[in-house]
C-alpha positions in Angstrom: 36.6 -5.6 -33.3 33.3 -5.1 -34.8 31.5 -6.7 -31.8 32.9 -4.2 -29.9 32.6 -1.1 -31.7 28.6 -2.2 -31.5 28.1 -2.9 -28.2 30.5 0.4 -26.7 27.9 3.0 -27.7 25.2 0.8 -25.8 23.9 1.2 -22.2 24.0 -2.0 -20.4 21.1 -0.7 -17.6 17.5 -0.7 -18.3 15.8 2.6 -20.1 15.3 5.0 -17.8 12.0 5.5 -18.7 10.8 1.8 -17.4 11.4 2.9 -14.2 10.1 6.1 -14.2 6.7 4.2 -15.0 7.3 1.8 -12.1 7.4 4.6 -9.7 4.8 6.2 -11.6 2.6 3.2 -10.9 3.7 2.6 -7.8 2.8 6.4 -6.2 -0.2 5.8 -8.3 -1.4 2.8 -6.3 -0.1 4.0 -2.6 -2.4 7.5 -3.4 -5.5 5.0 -4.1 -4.1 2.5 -1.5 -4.2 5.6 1.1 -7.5 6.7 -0.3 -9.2 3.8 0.3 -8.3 3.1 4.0 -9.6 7.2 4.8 -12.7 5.8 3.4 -12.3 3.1 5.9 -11.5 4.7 8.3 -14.4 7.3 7.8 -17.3 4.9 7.3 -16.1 2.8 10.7 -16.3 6.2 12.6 -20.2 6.8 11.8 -20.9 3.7 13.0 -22.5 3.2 16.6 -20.4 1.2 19.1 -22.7 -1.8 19.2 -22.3 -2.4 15.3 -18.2 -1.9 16.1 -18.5 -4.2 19.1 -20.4 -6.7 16.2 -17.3 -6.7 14.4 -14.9 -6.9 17.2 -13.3 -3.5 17.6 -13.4 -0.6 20.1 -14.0 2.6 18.4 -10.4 3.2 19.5 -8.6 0.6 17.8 -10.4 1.6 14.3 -7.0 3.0 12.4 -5.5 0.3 13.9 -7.2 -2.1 12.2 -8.0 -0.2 9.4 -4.2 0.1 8.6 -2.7 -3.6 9.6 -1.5 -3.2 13.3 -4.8 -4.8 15.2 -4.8 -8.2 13.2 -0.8 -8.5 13.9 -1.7 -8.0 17.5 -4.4 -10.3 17.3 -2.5 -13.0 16.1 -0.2 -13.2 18.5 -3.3 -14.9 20.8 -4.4 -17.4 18.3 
């Protein structure tokens, strides 16, 4: 009986604050995450086309690659 009585007034899931941290950290790094690629995004678009055609983009495909979906597409000819 006295295991019981011990463990009854106990929550069995994590503290509530842990998670509010996690999120915490994790809105924290998506804001900087998103911050980051306008930055990108930015400095790409001041460039002339024959530095983007250097790197191998079209001033059109800039958020694309900026944000992921050019190197998927790009793979798929490799």
């Amino acid at each position: 009986m006295t295991t019981i009585s011990q463990t009854a007034g106990r929550s069995l899931r994590p503290s509530s604050s842990s998670g509010f941290f996690a999120a915490l950290a994790g809105a924290a790094y998506a804001l900087f995450d998103r911050l980051e690629r306008r930055s990108a995004v930015k400095t790409l678009n001041e460039l002339d086309d024959r530095a983007l055609r250097d790197i191998g983009i079209n001033r059109s495909e800039i958020e694309d690659a900026v944000y992921g979906q050019f190197k998927a597409e790009l793979t798929r000819y490799l």
